[in-house]
N, C-alpha and C positions, 0 to 999 in steps of 0.2 A: 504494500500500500504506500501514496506519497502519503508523505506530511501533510500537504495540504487536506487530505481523504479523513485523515482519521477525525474520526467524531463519536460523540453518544447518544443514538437516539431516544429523546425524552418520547415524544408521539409521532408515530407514521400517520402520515395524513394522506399522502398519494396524490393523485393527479386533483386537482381543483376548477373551476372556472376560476379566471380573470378578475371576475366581479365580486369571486368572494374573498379576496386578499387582504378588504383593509375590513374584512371579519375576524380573521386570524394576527392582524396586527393590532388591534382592538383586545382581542383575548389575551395574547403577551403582555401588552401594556400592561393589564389588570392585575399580573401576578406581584404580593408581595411577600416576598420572605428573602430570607436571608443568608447573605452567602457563606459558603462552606466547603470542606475539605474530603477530597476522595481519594479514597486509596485502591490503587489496581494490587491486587496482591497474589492473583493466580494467573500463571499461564495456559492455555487449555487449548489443544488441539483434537477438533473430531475427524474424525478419517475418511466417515461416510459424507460429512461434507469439503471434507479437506480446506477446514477454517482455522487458521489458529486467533486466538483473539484474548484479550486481557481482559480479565472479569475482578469485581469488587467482591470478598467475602463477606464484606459487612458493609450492609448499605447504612450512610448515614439518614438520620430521622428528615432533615430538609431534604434532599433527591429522591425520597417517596415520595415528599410532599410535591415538591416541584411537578415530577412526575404525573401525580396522582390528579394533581388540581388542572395541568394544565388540559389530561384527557377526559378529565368531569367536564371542563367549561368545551372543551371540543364538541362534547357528544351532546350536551344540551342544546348547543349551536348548528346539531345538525351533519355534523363532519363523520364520516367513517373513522371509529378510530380501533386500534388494538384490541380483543378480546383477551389474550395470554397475560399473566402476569410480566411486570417491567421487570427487568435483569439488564441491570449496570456492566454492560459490555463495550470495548474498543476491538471490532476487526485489524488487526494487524497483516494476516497474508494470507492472500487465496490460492487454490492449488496447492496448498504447503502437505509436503511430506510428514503424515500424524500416524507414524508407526502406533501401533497399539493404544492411541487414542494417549497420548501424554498428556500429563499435567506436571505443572511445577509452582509447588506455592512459595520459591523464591524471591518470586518479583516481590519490587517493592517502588511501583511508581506514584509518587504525591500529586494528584492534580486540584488545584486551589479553583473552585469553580465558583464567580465572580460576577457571570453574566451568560446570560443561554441567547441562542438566535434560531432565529426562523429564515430554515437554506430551501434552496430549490437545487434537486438534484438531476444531470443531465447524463442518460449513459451515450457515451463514446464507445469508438473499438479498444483504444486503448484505458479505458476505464471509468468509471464514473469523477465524474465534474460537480462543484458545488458551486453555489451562488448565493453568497447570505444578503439575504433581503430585506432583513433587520434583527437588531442587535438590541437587548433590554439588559439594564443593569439589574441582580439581583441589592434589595434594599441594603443599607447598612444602618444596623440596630444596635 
């Protein structure tokens, strides 16, 4: 994956009309809470889908929240959103060699999450494309 790619999807929303953009920029606006600290602390590779990706074992209580409030005001609003419970993941590499499904709970990456945005993503052949379309500061309390 580049640098640029890696992300953590809070809500998959999918394909949208046009018209309904500054519904979802509305909805962002409205979130308040406060920023906070994630920790990736396992590496995990599945085989069958040949993903390796970094996962949080312990989710902090704000990234349910975030989470949680931003796919309630979604669904109220009408938006498709997620059925499956949220799991704090970064795709790292596709196609990756995941002999016998490894994991490694050595990592230990800190990411200080500050501010969430609302991206539009484009596939290419050479890979998915992002475009953030706007940026909300998480509050400070």
């Amino acid at each position: 994956m580049r640098r640029e790619t890696l992300h953590l999807t809070l809500a998959f929303i999918g394909s949208i009309a046009p018209e309904r953009l500054a519904q979802l920029e509305d909805i962002a606006s409205a979130i308040r809470l406060s920023p906070f600290d994630l920790l990736f602390d396992r590496l995990q590779c599945l085989p069958r889908k040949k993903i390796a990706w970094a996962s949080a074992g312990v989710l902090p209580a704000e990234l349910r929240d975030l989470a949680a409030n931003l796919n309630a005001q979604l669904k109220a609003a009408g938006f498709r959103t997620e059925e499956r419970p949220f799991a704090a993941h970064v795709t790292l590499l596709r196609n990756a060699d995941c002999a016998a499904g490894k994991t490694d709970d050595s990592l230990h990456i800190d990411w200080p999450v500050r501010d969430f945005v609302l991206a539009e993503s484009e596939l290419k052949p050479e890979g998915a494309h992002y475009r953030i379309i706007g940026r909300w500061p998480l509050a400070q309390t």
